[in-house]
N, CA, C and O atoms as CSV, one atom per row, in Angstrom:
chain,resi,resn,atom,element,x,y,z
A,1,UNK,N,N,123.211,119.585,125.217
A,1,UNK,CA,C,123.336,120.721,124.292
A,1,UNK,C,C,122.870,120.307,122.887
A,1,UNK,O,O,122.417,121.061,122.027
A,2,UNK,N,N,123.072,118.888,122.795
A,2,UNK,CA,C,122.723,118.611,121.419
A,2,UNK,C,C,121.531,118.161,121.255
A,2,UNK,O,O,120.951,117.974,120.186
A,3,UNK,N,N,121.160,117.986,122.293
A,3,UNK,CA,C,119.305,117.217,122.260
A,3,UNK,C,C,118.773,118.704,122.296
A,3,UNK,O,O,117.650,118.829,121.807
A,4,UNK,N,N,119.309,119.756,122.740
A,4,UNK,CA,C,118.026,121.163,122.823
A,4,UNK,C,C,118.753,121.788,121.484
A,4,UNK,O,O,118.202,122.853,121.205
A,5,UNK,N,N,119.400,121.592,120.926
A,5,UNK,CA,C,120.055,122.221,119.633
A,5,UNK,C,C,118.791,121.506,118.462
A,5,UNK,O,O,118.045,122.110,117.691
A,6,UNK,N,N,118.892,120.414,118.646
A,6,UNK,CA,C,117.899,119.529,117.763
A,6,UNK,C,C,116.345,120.068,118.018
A,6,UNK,O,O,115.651,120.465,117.083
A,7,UNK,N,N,115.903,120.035,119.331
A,7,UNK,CA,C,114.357,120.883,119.518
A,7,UNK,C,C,113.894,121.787,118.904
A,7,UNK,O,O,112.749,121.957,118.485
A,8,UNK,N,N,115.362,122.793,118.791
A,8,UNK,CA,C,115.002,124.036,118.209
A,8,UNK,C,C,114.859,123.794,117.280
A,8,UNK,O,O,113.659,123.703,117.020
A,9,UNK,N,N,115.879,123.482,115.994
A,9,UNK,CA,C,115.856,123.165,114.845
A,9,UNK,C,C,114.315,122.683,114.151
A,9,UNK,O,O,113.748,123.060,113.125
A,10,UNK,N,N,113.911,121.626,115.265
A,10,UNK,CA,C,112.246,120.789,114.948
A,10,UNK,C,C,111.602,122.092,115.112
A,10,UNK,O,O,111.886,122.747,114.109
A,11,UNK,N,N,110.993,122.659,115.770
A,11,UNK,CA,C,110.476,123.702,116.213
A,11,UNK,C,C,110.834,124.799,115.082
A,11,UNK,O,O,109.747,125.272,114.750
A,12,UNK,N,N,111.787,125.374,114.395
A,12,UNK,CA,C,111.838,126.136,113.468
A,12,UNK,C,C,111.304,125.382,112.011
A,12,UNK,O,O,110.518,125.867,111.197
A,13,UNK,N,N,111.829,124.345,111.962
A,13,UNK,CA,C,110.939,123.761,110.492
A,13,UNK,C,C,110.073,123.877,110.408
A,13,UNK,O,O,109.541,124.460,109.462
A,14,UNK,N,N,109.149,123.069,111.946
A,14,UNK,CA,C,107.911,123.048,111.694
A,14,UNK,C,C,107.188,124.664,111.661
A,14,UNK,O,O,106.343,124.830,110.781
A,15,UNK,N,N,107.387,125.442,112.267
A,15,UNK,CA,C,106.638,127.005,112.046
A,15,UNK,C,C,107.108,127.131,110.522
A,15,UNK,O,O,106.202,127.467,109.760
A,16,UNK,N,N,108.301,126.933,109.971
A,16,UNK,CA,C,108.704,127.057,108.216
A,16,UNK,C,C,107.311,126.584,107.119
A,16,UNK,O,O,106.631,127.157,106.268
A,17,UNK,N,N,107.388,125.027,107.803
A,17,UNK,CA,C,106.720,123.914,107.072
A,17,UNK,C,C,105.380,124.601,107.100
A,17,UNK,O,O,104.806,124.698,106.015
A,18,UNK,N,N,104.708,125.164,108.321
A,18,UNK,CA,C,103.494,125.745,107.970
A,18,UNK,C,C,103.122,127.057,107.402
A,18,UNK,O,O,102.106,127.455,106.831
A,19,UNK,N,N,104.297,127.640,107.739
A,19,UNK,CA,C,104.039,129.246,106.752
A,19,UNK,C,C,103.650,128.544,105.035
A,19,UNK,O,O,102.705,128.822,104.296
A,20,UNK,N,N,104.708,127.645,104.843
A,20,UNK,CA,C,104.684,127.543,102.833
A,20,UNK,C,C,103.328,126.643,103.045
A,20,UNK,O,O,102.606,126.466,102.065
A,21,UNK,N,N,103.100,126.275,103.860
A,21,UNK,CA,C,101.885,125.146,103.472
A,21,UNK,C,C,100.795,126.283,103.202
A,21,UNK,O,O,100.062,125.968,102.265
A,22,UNK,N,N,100.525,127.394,103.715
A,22,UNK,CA,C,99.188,128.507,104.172
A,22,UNK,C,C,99.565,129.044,102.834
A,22,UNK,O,O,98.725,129.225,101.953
A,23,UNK,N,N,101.080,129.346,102.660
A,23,UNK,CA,C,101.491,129.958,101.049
A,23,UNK,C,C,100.548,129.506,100.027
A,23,UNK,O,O,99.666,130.126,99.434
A,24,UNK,N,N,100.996,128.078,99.940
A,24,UNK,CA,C,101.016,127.020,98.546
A,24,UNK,C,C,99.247,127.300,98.817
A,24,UNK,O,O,98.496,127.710,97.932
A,25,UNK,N,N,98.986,127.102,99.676
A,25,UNK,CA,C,97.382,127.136,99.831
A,25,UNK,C,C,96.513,127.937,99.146
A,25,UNK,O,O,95.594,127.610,98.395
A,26,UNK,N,N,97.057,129.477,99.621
A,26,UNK,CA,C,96.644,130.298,99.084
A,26,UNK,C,C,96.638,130.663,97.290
A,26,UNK,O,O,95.754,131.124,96.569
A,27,UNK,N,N,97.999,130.233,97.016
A,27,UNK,CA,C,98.272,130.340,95.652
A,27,UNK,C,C,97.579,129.428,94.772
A,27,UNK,O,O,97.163,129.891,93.710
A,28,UNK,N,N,97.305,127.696,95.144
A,28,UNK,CA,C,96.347,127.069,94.836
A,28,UNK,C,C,95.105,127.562,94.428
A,28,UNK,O,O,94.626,127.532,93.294
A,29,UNK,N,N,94.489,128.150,95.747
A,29,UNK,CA,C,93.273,129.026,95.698
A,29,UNK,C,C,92.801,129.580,94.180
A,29,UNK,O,O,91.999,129.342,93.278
A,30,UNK,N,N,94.141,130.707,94.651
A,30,UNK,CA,C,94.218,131.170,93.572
A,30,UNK,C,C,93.780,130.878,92.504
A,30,UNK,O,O,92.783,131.175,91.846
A,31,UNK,N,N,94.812,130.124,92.366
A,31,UNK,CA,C,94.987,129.455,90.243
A,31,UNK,C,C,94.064,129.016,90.109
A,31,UNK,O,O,93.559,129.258,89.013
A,32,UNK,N,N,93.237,128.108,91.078
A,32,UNK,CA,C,92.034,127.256,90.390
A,32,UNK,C,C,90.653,128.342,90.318
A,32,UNK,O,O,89.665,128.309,89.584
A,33,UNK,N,N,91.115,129.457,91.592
A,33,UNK,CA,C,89.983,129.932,91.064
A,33,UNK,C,C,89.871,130.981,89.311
A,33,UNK,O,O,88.875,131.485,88.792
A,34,UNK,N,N,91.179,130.971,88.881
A,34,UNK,CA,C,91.759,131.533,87.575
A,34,UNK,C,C,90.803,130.394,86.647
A,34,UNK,O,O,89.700,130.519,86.115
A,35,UNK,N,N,92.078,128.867,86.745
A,35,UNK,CA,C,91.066,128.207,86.129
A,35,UNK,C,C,89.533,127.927,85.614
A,35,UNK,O,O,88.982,127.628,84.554
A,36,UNK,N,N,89.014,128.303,87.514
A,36,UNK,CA,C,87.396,127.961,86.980
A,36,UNK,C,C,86.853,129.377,86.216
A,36,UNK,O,O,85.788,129.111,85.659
A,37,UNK,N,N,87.124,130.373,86.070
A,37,UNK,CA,C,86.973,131.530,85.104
A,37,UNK,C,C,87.310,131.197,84.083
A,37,UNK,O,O,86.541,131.378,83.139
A,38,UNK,N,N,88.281,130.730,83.919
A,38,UNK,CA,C,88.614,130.480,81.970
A,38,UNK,C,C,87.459,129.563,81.387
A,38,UNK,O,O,86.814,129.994,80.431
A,39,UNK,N,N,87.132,128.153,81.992
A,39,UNK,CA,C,86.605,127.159,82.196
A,39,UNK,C,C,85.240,128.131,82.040
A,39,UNK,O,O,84.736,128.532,80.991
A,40,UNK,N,N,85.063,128.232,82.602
A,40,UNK,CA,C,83.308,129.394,82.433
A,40,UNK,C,C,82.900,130.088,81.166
A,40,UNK,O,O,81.769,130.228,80.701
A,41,UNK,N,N,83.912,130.441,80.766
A,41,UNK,CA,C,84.007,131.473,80.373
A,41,UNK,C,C,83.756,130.619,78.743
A,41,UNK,O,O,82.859,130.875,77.941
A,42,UNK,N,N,85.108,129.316,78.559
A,42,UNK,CA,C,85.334,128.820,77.649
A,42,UNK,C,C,83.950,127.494,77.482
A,42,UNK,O,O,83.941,126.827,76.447
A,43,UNK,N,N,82.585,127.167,78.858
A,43,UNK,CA,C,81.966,126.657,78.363
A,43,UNK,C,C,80.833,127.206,78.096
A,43,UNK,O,O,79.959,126.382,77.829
A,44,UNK,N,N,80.391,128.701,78.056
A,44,UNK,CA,C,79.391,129.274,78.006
A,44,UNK,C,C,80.059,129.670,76.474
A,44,UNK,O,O,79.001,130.190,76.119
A,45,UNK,N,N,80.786,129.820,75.486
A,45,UNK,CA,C,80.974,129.787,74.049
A,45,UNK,C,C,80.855,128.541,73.994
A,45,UNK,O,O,80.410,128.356,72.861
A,46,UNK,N,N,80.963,127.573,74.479
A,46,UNK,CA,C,80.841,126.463,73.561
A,46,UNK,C,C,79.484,125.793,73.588
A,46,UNK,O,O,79.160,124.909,72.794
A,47,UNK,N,N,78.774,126.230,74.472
A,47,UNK,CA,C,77.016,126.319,75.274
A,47,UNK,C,C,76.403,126.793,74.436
A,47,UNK,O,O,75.488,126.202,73.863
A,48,UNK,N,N,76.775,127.975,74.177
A,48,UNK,CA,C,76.004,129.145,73.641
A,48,UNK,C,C,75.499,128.639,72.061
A,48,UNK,O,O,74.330,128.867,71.751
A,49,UNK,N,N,76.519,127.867,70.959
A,49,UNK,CA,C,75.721,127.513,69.362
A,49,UNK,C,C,75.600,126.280,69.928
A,49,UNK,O,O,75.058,125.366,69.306
């Protein structure tokens, strides 16, 4: 009972562990692609004189 109590448990983290990983991923994405816009943005004024 306690060795299939423990399976499950592994088995629910790990589906957990990969939902936030696809999360964090996405949100990463995100921000850097925020970043590389500012970054663009801030070296084409400094390009430009």
């Amino acid at each position: 009972m306690k060795q299939n109590s423990n399976q499950s448990n592994h088995i629910n983290e790990t589906e957990s562990f990969d939902g936030t990983k696809i999360m964090n991923a996405i949100l990463i994405i995100l921000f850097i692609s925020l970043l590389l816009f500012g970054n663009k943005d801030i070296s084409g004024l400094t390009n430009a004189p």
